[in-house]
Structures are given as C-alpha cells and as structure tokens.
C-alpha positions as a printed Julia matrix, in Angstrom:
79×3 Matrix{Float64}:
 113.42   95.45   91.74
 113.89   97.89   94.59
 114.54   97.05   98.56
 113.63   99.63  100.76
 115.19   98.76  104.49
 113.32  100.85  106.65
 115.09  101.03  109.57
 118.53  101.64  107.63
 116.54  104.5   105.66
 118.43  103.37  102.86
 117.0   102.03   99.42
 118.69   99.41   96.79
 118.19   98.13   93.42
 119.18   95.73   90.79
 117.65   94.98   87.1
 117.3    91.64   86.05
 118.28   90.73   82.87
 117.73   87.32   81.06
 116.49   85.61   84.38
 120.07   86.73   85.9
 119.99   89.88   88.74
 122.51   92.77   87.56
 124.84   94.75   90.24
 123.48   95.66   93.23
 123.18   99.62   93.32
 122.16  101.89   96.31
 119.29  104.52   95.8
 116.11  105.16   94.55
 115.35  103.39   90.83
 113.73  105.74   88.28
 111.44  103.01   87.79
 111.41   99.72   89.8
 108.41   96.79   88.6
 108.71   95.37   91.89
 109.17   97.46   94.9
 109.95   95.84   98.61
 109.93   97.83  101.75
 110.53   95.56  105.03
 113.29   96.02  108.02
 116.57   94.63  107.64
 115.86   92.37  110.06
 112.77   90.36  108.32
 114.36   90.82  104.87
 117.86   88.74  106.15
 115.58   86.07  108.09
 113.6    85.17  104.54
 117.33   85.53  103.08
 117.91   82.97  105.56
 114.68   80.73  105.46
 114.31   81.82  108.92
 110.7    83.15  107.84
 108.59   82.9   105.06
 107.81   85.7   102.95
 104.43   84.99  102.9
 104.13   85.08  106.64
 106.06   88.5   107.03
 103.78   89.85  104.23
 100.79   88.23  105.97
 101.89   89.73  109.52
 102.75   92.9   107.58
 106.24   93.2   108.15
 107.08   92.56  104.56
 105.28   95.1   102.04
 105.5    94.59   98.1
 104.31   96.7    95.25
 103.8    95.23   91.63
 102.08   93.93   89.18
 100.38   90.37   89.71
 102.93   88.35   87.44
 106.03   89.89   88.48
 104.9    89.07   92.12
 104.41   85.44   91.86
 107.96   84.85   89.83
 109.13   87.23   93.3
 107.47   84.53   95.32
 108.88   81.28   93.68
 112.02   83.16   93.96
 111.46   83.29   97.24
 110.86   79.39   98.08
C-alpha cells in the first residue's frame, strides 16, 4: 500500500504481511496493490475519525487506485 501526501510531495509505503502492516518506508514502491494520494490534512482527519473516507473520496479529496477486493478490505479497515 502506498500514501502519496500531496501537499508534502512526499510518498510512503508499507507491505502487509499475514493481515499485520510491515515498517513504514518513505518513497515510491516498485509495485504498490493499493495506491492513496490525498493531503495530509484529509488523510490525519480519517486517521482521526474526523471524516469518513468515503466522504473525502466522494468529495474527491481522497483518491485510491486498486483492484476491487483489495479496496473494500482498505475500506473496512477504514471503519
């Protein structure tokens, strides 16, 4: 999975392994099955449960890249 904060213009990633996320690593993945890109801002308020990620992807503030069943495990994750 791959987080790319737009307004930091700066790009993370982690693998997940067994249902458990690996270490946190900055830079641009190889290959990432899920890709986010969203400002800092809107990624900490769903951290938060400040806003849902539904709404921010709805109001376009939150973009996501992936196949089908990768993105709804990505959205009960994000519950």
């Amino acid at each position: 999975m791959a987080f790319n904060l737009t307004d930091l213009d700066k790009t993370f990633y982690f693998n997940i392994e067994a249902g458990n996320p690996n270490e946190l690593i900055e830079g641009d993945p190889e290959k990432a099955d899920i890709k986010i890109r969203t400002d800092s801002e809107t990624w900490v308020g769903i951290m938060k449960g400040e806003i849902g990620g539904m709404k921010a992807y709805t109001s376009k503030k939150l973009k996501v890249k992936g196949r089908m069943p990768d993105l709804l495990k990505l959205q009960k994750l994000m519950k």
